[in-house]
VORO-489642 format. One line per 5 residues: number of its first residue (from 1); for each residue x, y, z of C-alpha. Coordinates in pm, 1 decimal, always signed. Layout:
VORO-489642
NUM = X:Y:Z | ...
END
This chain:
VORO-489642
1 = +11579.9:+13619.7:+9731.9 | +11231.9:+13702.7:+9591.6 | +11338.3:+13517.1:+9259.0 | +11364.4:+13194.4:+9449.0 | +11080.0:+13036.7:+9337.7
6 = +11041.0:+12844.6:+9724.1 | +10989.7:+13210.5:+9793.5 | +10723.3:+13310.7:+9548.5 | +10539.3:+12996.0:+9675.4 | +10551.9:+12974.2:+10072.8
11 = +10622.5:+13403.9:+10139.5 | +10407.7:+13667.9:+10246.1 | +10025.2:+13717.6:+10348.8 | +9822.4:+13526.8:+10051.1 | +10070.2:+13219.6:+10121.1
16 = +9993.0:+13165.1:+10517.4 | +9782.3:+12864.3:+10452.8 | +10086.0:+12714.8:+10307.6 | +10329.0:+12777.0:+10567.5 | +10079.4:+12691.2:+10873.6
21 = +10088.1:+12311.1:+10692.1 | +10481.2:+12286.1:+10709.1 | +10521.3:+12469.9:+11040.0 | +10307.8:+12147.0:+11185.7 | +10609.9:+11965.3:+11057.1
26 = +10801.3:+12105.5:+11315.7 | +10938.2:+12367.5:+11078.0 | +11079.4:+12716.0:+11185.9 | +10994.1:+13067.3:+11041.2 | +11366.9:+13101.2:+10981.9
31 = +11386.1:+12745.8:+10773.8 | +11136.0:+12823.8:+10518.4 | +11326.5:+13160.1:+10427.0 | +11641.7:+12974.5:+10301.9 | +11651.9:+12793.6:+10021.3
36 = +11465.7:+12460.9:+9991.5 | +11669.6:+12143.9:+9894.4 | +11467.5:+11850.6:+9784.8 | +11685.3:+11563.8:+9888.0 | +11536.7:+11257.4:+9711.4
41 = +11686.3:+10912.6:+9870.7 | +11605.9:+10583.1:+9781.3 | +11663.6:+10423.4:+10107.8 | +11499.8:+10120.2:+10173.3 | +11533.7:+9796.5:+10406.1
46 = +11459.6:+9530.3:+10128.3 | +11788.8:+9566.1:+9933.2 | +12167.1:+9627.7:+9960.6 | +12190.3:+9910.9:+9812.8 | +11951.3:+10096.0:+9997.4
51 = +11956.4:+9984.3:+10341.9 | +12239.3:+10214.1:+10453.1 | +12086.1:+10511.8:+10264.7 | +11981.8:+10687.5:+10578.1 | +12327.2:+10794.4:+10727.3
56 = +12461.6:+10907.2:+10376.1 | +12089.9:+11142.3:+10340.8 | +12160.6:+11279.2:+10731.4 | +12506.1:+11347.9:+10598.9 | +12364.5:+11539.8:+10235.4
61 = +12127.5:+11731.1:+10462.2 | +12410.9:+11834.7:+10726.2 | +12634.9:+11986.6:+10433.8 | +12295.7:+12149.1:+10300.5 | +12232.6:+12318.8:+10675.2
66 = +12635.4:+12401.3:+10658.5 | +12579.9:+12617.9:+10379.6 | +12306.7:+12796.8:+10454.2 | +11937.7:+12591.3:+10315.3 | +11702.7:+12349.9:+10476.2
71 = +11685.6:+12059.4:+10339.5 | +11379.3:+11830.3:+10279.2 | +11410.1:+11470.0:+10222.3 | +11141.7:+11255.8:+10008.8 | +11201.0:+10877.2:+9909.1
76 = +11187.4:+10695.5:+9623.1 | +11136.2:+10339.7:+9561.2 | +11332.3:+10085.6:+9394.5 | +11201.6:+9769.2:+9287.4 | +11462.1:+9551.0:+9292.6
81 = +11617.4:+9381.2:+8977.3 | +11839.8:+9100.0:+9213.6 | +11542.0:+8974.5:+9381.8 | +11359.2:+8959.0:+9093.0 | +11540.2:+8812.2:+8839.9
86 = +11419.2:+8454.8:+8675.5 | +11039.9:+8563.6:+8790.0 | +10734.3:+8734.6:+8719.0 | +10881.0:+9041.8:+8938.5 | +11133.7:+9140.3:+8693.5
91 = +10857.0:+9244.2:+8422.3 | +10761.7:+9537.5:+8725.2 | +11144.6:+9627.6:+8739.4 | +11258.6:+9852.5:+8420.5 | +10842.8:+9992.5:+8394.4
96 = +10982.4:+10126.9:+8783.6 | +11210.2:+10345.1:+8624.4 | +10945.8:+10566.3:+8458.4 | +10756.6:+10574.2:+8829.1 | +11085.7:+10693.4:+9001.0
101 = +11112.4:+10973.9:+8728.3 | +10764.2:+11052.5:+8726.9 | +10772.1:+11064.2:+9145.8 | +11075.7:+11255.7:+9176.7 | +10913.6:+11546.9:+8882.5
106 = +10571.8:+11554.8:+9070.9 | +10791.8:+11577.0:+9431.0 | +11008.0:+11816.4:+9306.1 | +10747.1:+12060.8:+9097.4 | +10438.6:+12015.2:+9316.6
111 = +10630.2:+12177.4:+9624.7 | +10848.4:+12447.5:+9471.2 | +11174.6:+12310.4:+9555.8 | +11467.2:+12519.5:+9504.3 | +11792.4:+12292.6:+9386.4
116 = +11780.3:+11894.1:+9432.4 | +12020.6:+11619.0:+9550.5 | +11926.9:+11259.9:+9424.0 | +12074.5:+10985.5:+9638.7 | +12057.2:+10647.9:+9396.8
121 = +12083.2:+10278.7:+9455.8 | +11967.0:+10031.3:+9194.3 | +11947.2:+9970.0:+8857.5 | +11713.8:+10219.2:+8755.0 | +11707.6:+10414.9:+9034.2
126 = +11988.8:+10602.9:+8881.9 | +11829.9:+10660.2:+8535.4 | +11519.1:+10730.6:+8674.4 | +11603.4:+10998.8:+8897.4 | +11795.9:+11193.0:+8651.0
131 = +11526.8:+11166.2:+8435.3 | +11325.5:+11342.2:+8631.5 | +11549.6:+11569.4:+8751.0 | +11582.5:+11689.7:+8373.1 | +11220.9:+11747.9:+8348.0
136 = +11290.6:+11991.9:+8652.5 | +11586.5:+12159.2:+8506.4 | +11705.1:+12279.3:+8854.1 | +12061.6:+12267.3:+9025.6 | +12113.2:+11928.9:+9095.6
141 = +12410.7:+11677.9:+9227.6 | +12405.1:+11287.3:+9215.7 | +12523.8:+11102.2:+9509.8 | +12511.3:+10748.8:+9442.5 | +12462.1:+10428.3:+9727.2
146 = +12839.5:+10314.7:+9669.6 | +12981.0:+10009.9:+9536.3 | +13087.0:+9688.4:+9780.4 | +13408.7:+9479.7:+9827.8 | +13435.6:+9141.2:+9675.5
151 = +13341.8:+8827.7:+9904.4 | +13613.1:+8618.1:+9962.4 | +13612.2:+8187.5:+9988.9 | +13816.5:+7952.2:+10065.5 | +14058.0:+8214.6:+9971.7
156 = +13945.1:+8338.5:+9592.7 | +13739.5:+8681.9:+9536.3 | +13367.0:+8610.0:+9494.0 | +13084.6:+8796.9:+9362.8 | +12669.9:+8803.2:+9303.3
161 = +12721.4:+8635.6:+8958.2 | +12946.1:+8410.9:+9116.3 | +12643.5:+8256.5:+9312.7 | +12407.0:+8249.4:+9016.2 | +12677.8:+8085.9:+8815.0
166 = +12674.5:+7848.3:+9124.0 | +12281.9:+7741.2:+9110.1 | +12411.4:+7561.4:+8740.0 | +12680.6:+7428.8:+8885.3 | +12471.6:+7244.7:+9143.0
171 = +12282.5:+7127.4:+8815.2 | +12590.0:+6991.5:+8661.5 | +12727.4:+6829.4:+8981.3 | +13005.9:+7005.3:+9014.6 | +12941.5:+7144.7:+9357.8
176 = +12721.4:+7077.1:+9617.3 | +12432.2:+7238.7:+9795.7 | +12581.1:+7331.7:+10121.5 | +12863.3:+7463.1:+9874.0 | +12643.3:+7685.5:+9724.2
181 = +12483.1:+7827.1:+10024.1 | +12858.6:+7895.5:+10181.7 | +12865.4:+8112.3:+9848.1 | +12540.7:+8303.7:+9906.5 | +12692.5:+8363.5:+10261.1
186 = +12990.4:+8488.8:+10136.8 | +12936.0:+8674.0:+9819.3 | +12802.1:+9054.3:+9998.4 | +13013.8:+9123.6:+10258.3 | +12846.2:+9444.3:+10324.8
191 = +12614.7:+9728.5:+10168.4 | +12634.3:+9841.1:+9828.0 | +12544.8:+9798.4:+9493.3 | +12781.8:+9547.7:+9473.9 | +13138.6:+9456.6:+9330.8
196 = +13100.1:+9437.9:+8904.2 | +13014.0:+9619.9:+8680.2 | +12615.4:+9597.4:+8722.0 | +12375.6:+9863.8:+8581.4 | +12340.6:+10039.8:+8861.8
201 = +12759.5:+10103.2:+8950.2 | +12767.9:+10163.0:+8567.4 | +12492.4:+10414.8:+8585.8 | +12685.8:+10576.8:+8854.2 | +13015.3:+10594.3:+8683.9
206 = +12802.3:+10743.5:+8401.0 | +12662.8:+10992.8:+8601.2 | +13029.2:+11107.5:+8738.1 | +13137.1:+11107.9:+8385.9 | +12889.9:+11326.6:+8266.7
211 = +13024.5:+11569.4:+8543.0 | +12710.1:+11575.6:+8786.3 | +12851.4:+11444.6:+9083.8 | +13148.6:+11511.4:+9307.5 | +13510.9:+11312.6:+9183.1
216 = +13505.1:+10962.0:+9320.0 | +13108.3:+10952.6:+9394.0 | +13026.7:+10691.6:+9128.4 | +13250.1:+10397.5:+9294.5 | +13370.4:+10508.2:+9610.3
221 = +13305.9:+10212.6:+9877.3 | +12894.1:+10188.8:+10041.6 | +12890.9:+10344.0:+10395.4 | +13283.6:+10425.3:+10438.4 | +13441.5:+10738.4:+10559.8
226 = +13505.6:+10867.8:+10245.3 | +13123.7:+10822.8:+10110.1 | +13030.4:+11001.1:+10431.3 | +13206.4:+11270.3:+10364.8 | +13120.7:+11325.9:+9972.0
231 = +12760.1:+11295.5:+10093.8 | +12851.3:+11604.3:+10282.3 | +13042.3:+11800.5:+10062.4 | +12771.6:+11699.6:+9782.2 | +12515.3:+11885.0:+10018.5
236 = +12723.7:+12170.9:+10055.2 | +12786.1:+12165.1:+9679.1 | +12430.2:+12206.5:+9564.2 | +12366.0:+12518.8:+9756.1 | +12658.1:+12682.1:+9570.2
241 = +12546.3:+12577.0:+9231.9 | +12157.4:+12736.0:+9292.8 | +12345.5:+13036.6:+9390.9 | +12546.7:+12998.5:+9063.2 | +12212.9:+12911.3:+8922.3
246 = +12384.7:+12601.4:+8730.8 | +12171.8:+12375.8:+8633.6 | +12092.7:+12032.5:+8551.5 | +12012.4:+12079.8:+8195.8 | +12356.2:+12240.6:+8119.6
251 = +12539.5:+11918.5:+8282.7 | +12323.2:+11694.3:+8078.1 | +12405.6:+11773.0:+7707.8 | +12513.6:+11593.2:+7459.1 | +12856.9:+11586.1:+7440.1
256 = +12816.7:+11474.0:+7827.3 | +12614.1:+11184.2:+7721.8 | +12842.3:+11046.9:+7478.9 | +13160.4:+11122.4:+7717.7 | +12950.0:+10897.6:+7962.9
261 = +12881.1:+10631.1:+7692.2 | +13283.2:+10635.1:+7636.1 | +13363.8:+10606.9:+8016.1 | +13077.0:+10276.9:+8005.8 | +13253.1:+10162.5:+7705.2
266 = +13598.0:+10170.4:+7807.6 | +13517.2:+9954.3:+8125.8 | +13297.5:+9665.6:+7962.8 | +13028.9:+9808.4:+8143.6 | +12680.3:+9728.1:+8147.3
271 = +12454.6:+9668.2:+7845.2 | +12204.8:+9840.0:+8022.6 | +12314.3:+10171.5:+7938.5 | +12184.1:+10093.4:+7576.6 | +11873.9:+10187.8:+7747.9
276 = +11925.5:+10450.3:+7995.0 | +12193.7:+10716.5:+7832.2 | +11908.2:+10681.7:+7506.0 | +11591.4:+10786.0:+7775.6 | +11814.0:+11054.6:+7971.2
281 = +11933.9:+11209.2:+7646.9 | +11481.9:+11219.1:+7582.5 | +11457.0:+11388.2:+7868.9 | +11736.3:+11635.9:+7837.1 | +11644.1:+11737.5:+7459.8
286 = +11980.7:+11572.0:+7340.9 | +12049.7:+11365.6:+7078.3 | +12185.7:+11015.1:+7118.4 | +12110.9:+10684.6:+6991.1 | +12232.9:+10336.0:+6878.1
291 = +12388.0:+10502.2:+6598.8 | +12605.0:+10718.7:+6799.9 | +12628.0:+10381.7:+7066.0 | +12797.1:+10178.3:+6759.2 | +13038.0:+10462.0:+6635.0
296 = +13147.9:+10561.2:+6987.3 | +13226.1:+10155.8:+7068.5 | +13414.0:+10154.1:+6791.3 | +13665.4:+10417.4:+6852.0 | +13659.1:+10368.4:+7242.0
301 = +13938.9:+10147.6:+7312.1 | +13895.1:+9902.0:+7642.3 | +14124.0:+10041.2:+7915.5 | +13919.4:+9856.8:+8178.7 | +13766.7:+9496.5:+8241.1
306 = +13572.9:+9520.5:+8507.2 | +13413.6:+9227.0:+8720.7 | +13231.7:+8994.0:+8525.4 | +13418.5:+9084.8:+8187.0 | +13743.9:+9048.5:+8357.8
311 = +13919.0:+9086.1:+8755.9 | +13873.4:+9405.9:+8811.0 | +13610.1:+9485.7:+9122.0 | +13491.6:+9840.9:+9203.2 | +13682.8:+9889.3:+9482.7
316 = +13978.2:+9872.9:+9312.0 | +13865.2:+10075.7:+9036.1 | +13798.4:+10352.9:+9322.1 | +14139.4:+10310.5:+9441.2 | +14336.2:+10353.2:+9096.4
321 = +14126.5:+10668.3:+9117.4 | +13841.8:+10587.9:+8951.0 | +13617.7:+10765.2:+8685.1 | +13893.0:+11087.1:+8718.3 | +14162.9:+10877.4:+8628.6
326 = +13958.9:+10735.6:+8303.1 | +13851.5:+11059.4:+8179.9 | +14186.2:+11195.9:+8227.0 | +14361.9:+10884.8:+8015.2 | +14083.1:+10908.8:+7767.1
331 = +14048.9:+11311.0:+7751.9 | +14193.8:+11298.2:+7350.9 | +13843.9:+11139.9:+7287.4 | +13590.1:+11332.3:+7481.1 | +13456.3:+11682.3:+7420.4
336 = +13400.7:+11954.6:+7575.2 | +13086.2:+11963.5:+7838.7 | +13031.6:+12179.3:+8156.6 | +13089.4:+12007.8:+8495.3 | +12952.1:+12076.4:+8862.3
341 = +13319.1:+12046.7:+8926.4 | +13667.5:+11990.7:+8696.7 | +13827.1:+11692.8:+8626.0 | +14069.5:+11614.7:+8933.5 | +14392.6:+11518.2:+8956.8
346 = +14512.7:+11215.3:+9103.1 | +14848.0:+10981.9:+9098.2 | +14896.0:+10831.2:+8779.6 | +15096.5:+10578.6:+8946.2 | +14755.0:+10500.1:+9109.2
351 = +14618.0:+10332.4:+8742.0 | +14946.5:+10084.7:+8726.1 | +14761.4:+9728.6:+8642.2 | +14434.8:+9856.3:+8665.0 | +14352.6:+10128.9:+8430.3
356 = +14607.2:+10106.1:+8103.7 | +14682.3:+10374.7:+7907.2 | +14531.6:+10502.5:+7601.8 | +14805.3:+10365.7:+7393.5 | +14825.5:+10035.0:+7502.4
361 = +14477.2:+9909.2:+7534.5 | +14340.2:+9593.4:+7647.1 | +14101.8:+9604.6:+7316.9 | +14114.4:+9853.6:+7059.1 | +13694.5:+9897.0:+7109.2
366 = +13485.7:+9939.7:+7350.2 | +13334.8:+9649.6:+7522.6 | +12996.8:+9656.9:+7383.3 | +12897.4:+9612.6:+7037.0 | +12605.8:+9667.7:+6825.4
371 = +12478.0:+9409.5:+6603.8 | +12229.1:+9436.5:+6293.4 | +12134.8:+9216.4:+6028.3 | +11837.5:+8983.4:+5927.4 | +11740.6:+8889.6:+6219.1
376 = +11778.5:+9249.0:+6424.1 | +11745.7:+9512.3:+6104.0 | +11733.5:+9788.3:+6362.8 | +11991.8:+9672.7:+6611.7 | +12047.5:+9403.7:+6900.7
381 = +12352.4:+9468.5:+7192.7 | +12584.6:+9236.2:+7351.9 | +12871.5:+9304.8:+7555.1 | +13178.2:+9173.0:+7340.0 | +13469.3:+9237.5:+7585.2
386 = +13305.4:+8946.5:+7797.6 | +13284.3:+8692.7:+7490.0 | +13478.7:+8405.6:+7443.2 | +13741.7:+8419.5:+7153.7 | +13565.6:+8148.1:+7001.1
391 = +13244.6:+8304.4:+6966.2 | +13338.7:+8596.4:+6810.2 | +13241.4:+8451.2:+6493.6 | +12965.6:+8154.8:+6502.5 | +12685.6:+7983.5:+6314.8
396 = +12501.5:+7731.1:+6497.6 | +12127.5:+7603.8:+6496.9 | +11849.7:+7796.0:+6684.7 | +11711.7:+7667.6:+7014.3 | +11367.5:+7830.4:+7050.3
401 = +11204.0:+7921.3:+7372.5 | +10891.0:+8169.3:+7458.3 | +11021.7:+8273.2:+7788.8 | +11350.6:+8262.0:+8002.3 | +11186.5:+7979.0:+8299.1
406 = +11156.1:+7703.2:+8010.1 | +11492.8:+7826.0:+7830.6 | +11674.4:+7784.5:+8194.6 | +11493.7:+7472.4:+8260.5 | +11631.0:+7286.0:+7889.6
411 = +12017.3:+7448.2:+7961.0 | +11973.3:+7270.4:+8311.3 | +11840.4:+6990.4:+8185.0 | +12092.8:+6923.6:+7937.3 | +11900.8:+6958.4:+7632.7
416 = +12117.9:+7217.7:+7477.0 | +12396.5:+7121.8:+7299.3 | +12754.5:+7261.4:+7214.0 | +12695.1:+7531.2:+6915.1 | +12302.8:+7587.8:+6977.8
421 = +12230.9:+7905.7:+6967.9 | +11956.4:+7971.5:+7222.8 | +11669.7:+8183.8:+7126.0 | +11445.3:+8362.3:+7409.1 | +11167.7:+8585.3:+7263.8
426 = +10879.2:+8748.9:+7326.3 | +11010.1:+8878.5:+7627.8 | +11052.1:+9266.1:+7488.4 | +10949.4:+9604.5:+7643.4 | +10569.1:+9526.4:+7505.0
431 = +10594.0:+9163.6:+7456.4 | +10696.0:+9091.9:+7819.4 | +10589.9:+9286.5:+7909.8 | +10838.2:+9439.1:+8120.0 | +11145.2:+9354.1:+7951.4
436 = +11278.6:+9131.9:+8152.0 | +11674.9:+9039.7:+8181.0 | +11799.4:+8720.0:+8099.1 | +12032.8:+8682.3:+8376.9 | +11904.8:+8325.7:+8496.2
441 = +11937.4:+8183.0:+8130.7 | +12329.2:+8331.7:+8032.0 | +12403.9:+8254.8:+8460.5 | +12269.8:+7904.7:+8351.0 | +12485.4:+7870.1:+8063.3
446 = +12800.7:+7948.3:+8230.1 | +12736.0:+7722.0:+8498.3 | +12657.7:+7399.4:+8314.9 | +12999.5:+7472.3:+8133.7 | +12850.9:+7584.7:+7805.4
451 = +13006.5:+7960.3:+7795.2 | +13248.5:+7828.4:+7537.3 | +13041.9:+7688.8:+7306.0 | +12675.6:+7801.9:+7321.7 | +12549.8:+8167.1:+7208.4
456 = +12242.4:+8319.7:+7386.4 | +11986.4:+8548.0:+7144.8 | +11701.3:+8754.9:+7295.8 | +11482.6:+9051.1:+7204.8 | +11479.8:+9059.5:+7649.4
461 = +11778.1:+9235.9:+7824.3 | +12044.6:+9139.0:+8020.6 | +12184.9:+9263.7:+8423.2 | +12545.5:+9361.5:+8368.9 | +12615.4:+9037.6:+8591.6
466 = +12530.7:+8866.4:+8237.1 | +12882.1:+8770.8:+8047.5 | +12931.8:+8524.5:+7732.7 | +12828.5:+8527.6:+7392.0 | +12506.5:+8695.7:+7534.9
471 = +12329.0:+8893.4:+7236.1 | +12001.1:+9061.3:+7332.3 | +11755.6:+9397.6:+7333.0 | +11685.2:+9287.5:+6941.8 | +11480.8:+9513.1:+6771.6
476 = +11228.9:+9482.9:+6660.1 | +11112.8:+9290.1:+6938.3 | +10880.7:+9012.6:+6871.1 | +10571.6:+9161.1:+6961.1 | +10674.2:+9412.0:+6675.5
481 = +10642.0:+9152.1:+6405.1 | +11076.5:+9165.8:+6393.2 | +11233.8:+8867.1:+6263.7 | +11307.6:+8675.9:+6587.9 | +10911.7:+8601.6:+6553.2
486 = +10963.9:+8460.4:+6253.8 | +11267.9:+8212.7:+6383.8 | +11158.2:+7840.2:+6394.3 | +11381.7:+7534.3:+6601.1 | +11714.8:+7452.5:+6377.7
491 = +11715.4:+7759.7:+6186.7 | +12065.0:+7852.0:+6158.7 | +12174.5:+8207.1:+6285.5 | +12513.6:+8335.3:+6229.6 | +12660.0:+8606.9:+6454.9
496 = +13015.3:+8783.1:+6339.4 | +13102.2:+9023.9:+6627.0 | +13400.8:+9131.5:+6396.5 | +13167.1:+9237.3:+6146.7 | +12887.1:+9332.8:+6339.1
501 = +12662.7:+9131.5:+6205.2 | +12321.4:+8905.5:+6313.7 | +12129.8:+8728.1:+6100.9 | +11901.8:+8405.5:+6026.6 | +12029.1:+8213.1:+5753.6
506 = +11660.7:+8204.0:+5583.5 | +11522.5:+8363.3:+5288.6 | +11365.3:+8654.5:+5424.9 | +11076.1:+8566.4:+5201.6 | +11019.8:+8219.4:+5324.1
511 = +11034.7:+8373.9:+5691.9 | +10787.7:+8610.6:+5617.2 | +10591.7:+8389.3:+5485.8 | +10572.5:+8213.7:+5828.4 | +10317.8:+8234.2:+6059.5
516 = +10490.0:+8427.6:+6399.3 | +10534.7:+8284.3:+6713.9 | +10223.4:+8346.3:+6911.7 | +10285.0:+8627.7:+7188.4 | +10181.9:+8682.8:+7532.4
521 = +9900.0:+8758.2:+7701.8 | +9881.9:+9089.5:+7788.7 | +9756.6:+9222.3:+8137.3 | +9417.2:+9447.4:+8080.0 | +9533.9:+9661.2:+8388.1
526 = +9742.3:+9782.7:+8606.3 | +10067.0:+9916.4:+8582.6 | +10202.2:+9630.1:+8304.7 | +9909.2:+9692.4:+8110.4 | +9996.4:+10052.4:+8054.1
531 = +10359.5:+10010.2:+7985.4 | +10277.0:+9793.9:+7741.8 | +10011.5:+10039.0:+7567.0 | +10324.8:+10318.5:+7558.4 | +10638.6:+10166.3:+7588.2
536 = +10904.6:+10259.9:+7268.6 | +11124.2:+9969.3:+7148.3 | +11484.7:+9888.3:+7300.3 | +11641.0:+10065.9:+7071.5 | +11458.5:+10393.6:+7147.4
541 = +11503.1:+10398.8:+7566.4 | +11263.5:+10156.8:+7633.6 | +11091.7:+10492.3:+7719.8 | +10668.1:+10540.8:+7754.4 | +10538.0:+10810.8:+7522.9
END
């Protein structure tokens, strides 16, 4: 008991300063002798996937009390990629992920907390909490906000990219205002983080991959019986594993990271996790990178196309059984990595025209790719399982736009043709800054009918609601001095996703030999300003050092 370093820090005579504070919280003698939980929970009432987060906490803390600790809940804040997508709020959205790890670490270490459960919703809620959970290296479980059914209309499944894809369809006349906002209406029929595969449900099947959450947490359905209950069983959970002492740190390893990377892969999941697995392997002393991203997409085979990429919604993911059901079909390919619990069983019948076997894949990769070549020497991402046939291989002449409001604005207004290649830049992790996504540009191109023909090239990001011949997180970024500085209007590119190949059909001489695009104004304060003074490139984490 003594060990418990809760005890060390609130027990006997020199600590009765300490204890007077908490007992004004209502607190009993008897409660700060157990073990202390931290039970960090992004609940919120701005977004969908926080607003229910207060019943599944109440439910975490009741399995907590079951098993003998108090627990002690703190939130977290999640700035909100939906809301802020196509605006200045999206450059405060990814530099949010280092706040949530940085508030979770001072949370967690400043008040001697015993074992930790993290309660996620958002994009980088779920990155950022693990992060800091690695730099406390305690016993810790994930419980994640849950995913959401599709919408239905007039009879056909709907979803959030659905709508955005709608706002260009207005533009091209195809449907009609009072259309669109029956679509709005209809897409989010309830809480959640929704029904694709979006960072944040990606995040979370990562996280059950990687083995620290209970089976089925990472896509069971937002608020349902079943979510209750695995918020209770993951409080009951964490107080075995600080009796175990199991921690964190020997979850997150990694062989676990690149089993989670496979898992992402296999599903056409988000191109976020370019990003995030990089910055959680940083925290947890692991190595992975975009080296070990391009060799593991390349002997992943797809098993899954989830929503956008294909039909496949979260829910019925879940009901197929889920992450379990993956990692069992793909177990030949992962390694071996210590789990808060094993593997479980399940039907197989369950995975009939969902998941498909190992044997007989939908692809024989993964569905993301990493590019290089001239114009990315040191990598650039794009989700090939959602890319037209067509577009695997293209040349076309470069479109160039500084930001994402006048590239949206020209696919709109019809000034990009059939085989342009749209170029965004200066919209990096320092360049931004902020890296924004590009969700309103590839949504645009989709919805003025242009997926077919037109390929999008950014050194921004992308939401995983992004699909198409979407190529972005280029590195260097432009406010590096990489290549897509260098790119000037007609400049052919050439992209071979067979190959794996990006470049800019110009002698690299002559480009050099250009003046660069002029960057952004950076912010002299504030919380931009310093992301942009320590932020790493894509291709790193997109991590502040």
């Amino acid at each position: 008991m003594s060990s418990r370093r809760s005890w060390a820090r609130y027990q006997g005579t020199d600590r009765a300063f300490a204890r007077s504070w908490f007992y004004g919280t209502g607190r009993t003698e008897e409660e700060l002798r157990r073990p202390l939980v931290a039970v960090a929970c992004a609940w919120n009432e701005i977004a969908a996937e926080n607003v229910h987060l207060e019943r599944v906490a109440r439910r975490v803390k009741d399995g907590v009390l079951a098993a003998g600790a108090t627990p002690m809940e703190f939130g977290v804040i999640h700035a909100t990629d939906v809301l802020s997508e196509a605006s200045e709020g999206m450059r405060y959205v990814l530099p949010a992920r280092e706040t949530i790890a940085d508030s979770v670490e001072l949370m967690v270490q400043a008040h001697a907390f015993d074992a930790l459960v993290i309660i996620a919703g958002g994009d980088k809620v779920t990155p950022g909490m693990l992060m800091g959970a690695l730099r406390c290296g305690l016993p810790t479980v994930y419980v994640y906000a849950g995913t959401t059914e599709t919408g239905v209309l007039d009879g056909e499944e709907v979803s959030w990219e659905t709508v955005f894809e709608g706002i260009g369809r207005v533009h091209a006349d195809e449907i009609s205002e009072a259309q669109l906002n029956r679509l709005e209406l209809a897409q989010m029929p309830g809480a959640g983080g929704g029904a694709s595969a979006y960072t944040g449900n990606t995040m979370a099947l990562c996280a059950e991959a990687m083995g620290l959450s209970l089976p089925g947490a990472g896509s069971v359905v937002a608020g349902s019986a079943e979510h209750l209950r695995i918020a209770y069983a993951s409080g009951y959970e964490i107080v075995s594993l600080l009796e175990k002492e199991f921690t964190i740190d020997q979850v997150v390893t990694s062989e676990a990271i690149r089993n989670a990377a496979r898992v992402a892969l296999a599903v056409c999941g988000s191109t976020n996790i370019s990003l995030h697995l990089p910055a959680i392997a940083h925290e947890a002393g692991a190595q992975f990178g975009w080296d070990d991203f391009g060799s593991l997409a390349a002997t992943t085979p797809t098993l899954v196309k989830l929503r956008p990429s294909g039909g496949v919604s979260l829910p019925q993911f879940h009901r197929a059984g889920g992450v379990q059901a993956l990692l069992r079909e793909l177990a030949p390919l992962l390694e071996g990595s210590a789990r808060i619990r094993p593997v479980a069983d399940a039907d197989p019948g369950w995975t009939e025209g969902v998941i498909a076997p190992l044997d007989e894949p939908l692809d024989p990769t993964g569905g993301l790719t990493v590019l290089r070549g001239s114009l990315a020497p040191s990598g650039a991402i794009v989700k090939s399982g959602g890319v037209p046939a067509r577009l695997l291989r293209h040349s076309g002449p470069a479109k160039v736009f500084e930001n994402e409001e006048d590239a949206i604005a020209a696919i709109h207004g019809g000034r990009i043709d059939p085989g342009d290649v749209v170029v965004i830049r200066n919209e990096g992790p320092r360049g931004g800054p902020g890296f924004r996504e590009m969700l309103g540009a590839t949504a645009a191109i989709v919805g003025m009918g242009l997926a077919e023909t037109v390929v999008l090239i950014t050194d921004g990001r992308f939401s995983g609601a992004s699909h198409g011949a979407a190529i972005g997180y280029a590195c260097p970024e432009a406010a590096s001095g990489g290549p897509i500085a260098y790119v000037r209007e007609g400049d052919r590119i050439s992209v071979d996703l067979l190959e794996g190949r990006l470049d800019v059909d110009v002698d690299e001489a002559v480009l050099r030999a250009r003046t660069p695009a002029p960057g952004r104004e950076l912010p002299t304060r504030g919380v931009l300003a310093r992301y942009a003074r320590s932020v790493s490139e894509a291709c790193e984490g997109a991590v502040t050092i």
